[in-house]
Each structure stands twice: as structure tokens, then as C-alpha cells.
C-alpha positions in Angstrom: -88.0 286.0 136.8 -91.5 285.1 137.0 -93.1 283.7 140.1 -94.8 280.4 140.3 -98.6 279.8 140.6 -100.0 277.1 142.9 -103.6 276.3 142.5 -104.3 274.4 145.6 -107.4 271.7 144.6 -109.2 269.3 146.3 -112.7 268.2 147.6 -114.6 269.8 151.0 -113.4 268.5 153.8 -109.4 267.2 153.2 -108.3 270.9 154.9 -107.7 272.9 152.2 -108.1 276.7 153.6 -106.1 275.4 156.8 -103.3 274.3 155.1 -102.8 277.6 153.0 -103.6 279.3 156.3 -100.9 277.6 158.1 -98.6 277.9 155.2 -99.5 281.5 155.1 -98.7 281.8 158.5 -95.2 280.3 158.4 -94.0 282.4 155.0 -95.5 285.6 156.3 -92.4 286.8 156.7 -90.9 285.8 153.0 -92.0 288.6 150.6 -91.8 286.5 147.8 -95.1 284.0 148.5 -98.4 286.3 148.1 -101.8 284.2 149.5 -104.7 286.7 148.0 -108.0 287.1 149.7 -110.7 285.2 147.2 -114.3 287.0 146.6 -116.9 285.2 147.1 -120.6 285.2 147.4 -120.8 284.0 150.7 -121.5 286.3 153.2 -118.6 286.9 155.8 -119.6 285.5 158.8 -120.6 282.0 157.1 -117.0 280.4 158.2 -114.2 279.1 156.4 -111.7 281.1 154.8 -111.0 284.7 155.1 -112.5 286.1 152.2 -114.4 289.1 150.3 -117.7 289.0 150.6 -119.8 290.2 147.2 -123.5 290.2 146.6 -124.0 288.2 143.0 -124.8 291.6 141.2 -121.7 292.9 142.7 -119.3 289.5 141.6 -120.8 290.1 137.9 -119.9 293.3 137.7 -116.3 292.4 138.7 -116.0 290.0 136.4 -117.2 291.8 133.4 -115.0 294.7 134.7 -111.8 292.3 134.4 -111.5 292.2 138.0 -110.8 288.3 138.0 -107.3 286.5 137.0 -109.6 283.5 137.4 -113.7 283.0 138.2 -116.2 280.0 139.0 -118.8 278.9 140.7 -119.6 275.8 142.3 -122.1 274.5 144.9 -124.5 277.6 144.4 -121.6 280.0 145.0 -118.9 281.8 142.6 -116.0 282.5 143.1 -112.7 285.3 141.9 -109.1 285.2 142.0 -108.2 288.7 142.5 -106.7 290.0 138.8 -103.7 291.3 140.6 -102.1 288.0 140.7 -100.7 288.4 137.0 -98.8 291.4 138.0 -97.5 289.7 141.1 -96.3 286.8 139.3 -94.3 289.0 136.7 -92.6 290.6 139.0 -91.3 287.1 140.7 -93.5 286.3 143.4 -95.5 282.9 144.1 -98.9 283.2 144.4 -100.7 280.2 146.4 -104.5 280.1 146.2 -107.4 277.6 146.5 -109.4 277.5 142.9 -111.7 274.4 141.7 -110.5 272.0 139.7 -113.0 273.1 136.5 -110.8 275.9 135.7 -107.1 274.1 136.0 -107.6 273.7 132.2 -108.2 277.7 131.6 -105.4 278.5 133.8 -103.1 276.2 132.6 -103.1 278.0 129.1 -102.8 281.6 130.6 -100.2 280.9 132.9 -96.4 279.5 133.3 -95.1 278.3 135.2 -98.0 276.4 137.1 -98.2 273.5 139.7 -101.2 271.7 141.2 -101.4 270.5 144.8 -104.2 268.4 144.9 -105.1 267.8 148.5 -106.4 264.4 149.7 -107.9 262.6 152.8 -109.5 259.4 153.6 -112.9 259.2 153.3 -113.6 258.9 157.5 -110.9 262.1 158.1 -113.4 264.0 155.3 -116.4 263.1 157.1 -115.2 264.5 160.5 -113.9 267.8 159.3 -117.0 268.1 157.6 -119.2 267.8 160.8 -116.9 269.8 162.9 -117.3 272.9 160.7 -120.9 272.7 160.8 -121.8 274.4 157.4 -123.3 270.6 156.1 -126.2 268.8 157.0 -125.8 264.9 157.0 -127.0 264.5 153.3 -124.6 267.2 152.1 -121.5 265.6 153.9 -122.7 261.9 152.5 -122.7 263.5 148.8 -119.2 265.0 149.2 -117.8 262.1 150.7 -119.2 260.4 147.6 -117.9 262.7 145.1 -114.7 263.0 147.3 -114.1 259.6 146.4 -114.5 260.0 142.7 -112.4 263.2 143.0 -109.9 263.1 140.5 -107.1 265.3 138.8 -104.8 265.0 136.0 -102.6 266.9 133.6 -99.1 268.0 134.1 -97.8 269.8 137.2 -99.9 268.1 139.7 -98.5 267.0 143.4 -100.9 265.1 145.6 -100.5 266.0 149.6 -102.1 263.5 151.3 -103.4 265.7 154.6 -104.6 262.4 156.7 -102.2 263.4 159.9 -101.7 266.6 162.3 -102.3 270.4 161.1 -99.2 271.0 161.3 -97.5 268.2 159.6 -99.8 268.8 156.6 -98.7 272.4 156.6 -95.3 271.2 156.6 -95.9 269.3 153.8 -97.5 271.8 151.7 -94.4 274.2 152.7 -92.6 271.6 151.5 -93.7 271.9 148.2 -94.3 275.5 148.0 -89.9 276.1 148.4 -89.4 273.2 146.5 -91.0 274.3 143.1 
């Protein structure tokens, strides 16, 4: 049986890496959900997610190596799923990560079965989590509010999870859908 992979989407701010966090937290104990650590070249101490923290020169190398089931980059960053995942989703287990929405094509073709969770918010809800985590100055938040609202996702396999409510219901939600698929 192979596992399922969920490819979490959506723009800054509707709570993405707190939902898989929470979600994470509550099916810690089921062997059969893997949540990998991302590499990213962002140092380690710059917030947000838990993650590994490569120099550019270092990501390339990975990449060229094969050390990516998935790569991107986006807002001056990149990005790597670790390759690992294709092995854990032969032998059965569900892998949930957070990727950008460029690259839902690619995986699509390389991997079955596959659902989307696009996360959403209202615009105001986007604005405050953006503030609170500090990593944004006001021009920044204004332009991903704006491309928040044109933010958009299509193809088969998708699920929207609107996360405009408590932490906790939104991890519900997304728990939801994670035993459901």
C-alpha cells in the first residue's frame, strides 16, 4: 500500500507551519503520518518552522546530489523536500509537508496518490499573523495581503481549509482531512 502525500499550500500569513505543527503534534504518536524537516536557506534562528538550515552553495549541492523529492525558491529563499519521502510513501506512510504552489504541477506527475490542502484566511486574520511574527515590514505584509487575495489553486485533489477561527480548531480541521484521505 502506498502512503498518501499532502502538499499543504497557501499564502504567508493564513497559519500554515502551525497547523502542520499542531497536526504533528496530535499524530505523533501514529507511525503511519511522517512531517519531514524542510531545508532551507534561512538561517535557524530567523523564526517560523523548524527547519534545516543550508548556506546557498550547500542547497545546490544537495540538489544536484538528488537530495530533494521536491525544490524551489520563492521570496529570495529556496527551498527542499527531503528525498526520503519517496521511500516513506512506498512503504505506506503519509507524508504531510508545506511546499509552494509552483511545483504542485511537477509533483503531481511524480507522485500518486496526492491531495492538496490549500489553506486560507481573510485578508484582516492574514494581516495580524503577519505583524505578530515580526519577519515583515509594513510594505511586505501590504504586498502579501495583495497577492494573498489573488492566491489561487486548481487541479484535481485540492481541499480548501479555511483557518479563520482558533489554533486548535484549524488543526482539527486539517486532522480532519489528513484521516480522511
Amino acid at each position: 500500500m502506498t502512503g498518501t502525500l499532502f502538499l499543504i499550500v497557501g499564502p504567508s500569513g493564513v497559519g500554515k507551519d502551525s497547523l502542520i505543527e499542531g497536526a504533528k503534534a496530535q499524530l505523533s504518536a501514529v507511525p503511519t503520518y511522517y512531517f519531514p524537516q524542510r531545508f532551507i536557506t534561512r538561517p535557524q534562528d530567523a523564526g517560523g518552522e523548524d527547519h534545516f538550515a543550508v548556506e546557498p552553495s550547500e542547497f545546490e549541492t544537495k540538489r544536484e546530489r538528488g537530495d530533494f523529492a521536491l525544490f524551489w525558491n520563492a521570496h529570495g529563499l529556496s527551498y527542499g523536500v527531503p528525498a526520503d519521502i519517496s521511500a516513506r510513501l512506498k512503504r505506506g506512510q503519509h507524508v504531510v509537508v508545506n511546499v509552494s504552489r509552483a511545483i504542485l504541477d511537477e509533483a503531481r506527475q511524480r507522485f500518486s496518490p496526492l491531495v492538496v490542502v490549500s489553506i486560507t484566511a481573510p485578508s484582516k486574520v492574514i494581516e495580524q499573523r503577519l505583524t505578530a511574527r515580526g519577519r515583515e515590514t509594513a510594505p511586505e505584509i501590504a504586498d502579501r495581503i495583495a497577492r494573498a487575495a489573488a492566491y489561487d489553486v486548481t487541479g484535481p485533489g485540492v481541499i480548501f481549509l479555511n483557518n479563520d477561527a482558533s489554533l486548535d480548531a484549524g488543526v482539527s480541521k486539517l486532522v480532519e482531512i489528513l484521516e480522511a484521505s
